[in-house]
C-alpha positions as CSV (number, residue, x, y, z in Angstrom):
1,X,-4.9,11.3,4.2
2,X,-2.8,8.2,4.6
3,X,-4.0,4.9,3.1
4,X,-3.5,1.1,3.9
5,X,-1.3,-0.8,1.4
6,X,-4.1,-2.9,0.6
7,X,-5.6,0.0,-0.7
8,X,-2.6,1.1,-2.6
9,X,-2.0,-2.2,-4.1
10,X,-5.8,-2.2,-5.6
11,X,-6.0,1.5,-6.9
12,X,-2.5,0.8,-8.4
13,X,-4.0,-0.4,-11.8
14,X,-6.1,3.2,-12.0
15,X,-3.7,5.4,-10.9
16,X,0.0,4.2,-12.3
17,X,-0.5,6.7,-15.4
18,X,-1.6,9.5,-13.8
19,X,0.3,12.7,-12.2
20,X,0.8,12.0,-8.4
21,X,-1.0,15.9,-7.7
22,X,-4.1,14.1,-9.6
23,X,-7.3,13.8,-7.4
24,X,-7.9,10.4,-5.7
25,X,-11.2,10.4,-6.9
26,X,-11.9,11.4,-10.2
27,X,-14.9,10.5,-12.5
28,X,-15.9,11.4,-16.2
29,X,-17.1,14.7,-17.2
30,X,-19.6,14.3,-19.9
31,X,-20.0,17.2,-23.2
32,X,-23.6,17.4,-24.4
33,X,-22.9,17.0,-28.4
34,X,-26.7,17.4,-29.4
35,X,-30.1,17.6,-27.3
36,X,-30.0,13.7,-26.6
37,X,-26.6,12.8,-27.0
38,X,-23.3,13.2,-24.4
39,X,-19.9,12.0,-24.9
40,X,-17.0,11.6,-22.3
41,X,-14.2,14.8,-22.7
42,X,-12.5,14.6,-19.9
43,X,-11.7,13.0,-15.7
44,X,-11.7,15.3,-12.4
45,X,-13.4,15.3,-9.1
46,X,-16.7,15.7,-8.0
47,X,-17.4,19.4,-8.0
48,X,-21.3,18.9,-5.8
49,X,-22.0,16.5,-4.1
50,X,-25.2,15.1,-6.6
51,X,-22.6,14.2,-8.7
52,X,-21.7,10.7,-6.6
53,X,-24.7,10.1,-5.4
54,X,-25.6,7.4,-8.0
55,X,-22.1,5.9,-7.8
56,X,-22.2,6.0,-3.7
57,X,-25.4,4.5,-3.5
58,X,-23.7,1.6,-5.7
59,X,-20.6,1.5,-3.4
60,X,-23.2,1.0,-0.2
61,X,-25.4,-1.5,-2.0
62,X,-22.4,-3.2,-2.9
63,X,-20.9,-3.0,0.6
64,X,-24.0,-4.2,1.9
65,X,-24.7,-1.0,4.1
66,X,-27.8,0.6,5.2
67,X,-29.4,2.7,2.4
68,X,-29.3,5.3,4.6
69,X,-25.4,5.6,5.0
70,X,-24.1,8.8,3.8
71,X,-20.3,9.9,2.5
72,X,-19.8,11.8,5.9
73,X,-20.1,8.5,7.5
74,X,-15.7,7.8,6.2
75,X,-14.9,11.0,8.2
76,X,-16.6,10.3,10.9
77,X,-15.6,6.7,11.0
78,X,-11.9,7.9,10.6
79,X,-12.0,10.6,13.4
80,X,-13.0,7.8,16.2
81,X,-10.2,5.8,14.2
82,X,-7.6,8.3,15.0
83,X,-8.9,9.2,18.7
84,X,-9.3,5.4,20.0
85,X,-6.0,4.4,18.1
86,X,-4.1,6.8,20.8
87,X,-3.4,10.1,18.2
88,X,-3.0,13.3,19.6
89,X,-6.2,15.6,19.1
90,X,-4.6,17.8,17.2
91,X,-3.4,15.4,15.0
92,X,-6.8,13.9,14.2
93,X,-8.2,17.4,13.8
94,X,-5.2,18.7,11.4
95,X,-5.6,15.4,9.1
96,X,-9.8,15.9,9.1
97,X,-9.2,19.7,8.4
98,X,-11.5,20.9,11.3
99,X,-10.8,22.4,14.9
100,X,-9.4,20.7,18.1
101,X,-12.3,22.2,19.8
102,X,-14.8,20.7,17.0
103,X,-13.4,16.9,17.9
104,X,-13.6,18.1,21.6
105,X,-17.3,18.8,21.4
106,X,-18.4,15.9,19.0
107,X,-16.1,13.3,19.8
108,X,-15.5,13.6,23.8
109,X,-16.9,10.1,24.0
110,X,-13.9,8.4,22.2
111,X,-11.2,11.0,23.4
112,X,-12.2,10.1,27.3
113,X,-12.3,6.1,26.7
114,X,-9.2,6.0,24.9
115,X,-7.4,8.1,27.4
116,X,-8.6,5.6,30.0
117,X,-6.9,2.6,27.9
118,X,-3.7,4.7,27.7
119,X,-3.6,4.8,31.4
120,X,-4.6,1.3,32.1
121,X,-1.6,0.4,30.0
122,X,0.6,2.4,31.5
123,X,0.3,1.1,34.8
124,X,3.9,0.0,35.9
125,X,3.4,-3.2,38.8
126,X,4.8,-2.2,42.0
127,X,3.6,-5.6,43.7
128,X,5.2,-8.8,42.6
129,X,2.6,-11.6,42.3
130,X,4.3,-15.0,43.2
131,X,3.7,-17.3,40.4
């Protein structure tokens, strides 16, 4: 998935020394030393989905979101990105790794207004309006 430059420019400082195969989002994995004591051994991504939920609850807080937002809410919110921003179906569905006929069914709404904008600007004047 393609980011902004903005974004690149921030993660720059956390990701300059690492391998560009490395995970995007990585966090610590913690080694249980004794019954009441854990120490950091080593980064990688989230394996289930409990292990960001205390760090995504932070992000919303912090974003100032409703409690209630959830991580699917960035795919989602990316999808009707891609559809109203004009890309082909296809496109959207191959960079969400899901189905043309899944965006067809969910997101019909945004494919059918954005195709309306497409053709509104491709209207080519026939009539000359005097000025």
């Amino acid at each position: 998935m393609q980011v902004g430059h903005d974004t690149l420019a921030a993660l720059a400082p956390v990701t300059a020394a690492r391998p560009a195969s490395a995970p995007l989002l990585e966090h610590w994995r913690l080694k249980q030393i004794t019954a009441t004591e854990w120490v950091r051994d080593s980064r990688g991504p989230w394996c289930t989905p409990s292990e960001m939920l205390r760090m995504w609850r932070r992000a919303v807080a912090d974003a100032r979101l409703p409690a209630s937002t959830i991580p699917y809410a960035l795919r989602h919110s990316s999808i009707v990105r891609g559809l109203r921003a004009g890309l082909p179906i296809r496109l959207v569905a191959a960079l969400h790794d899901t189905s043309v006929g899944m965006i067809e069914r969910h997101y019909s709404r945004w494919i059918t207004d954005g195709l309306e904008e497409m053709v509104a600007r491709a209207i080519v004047p026939i009539v000359a309006i005097a000025a």
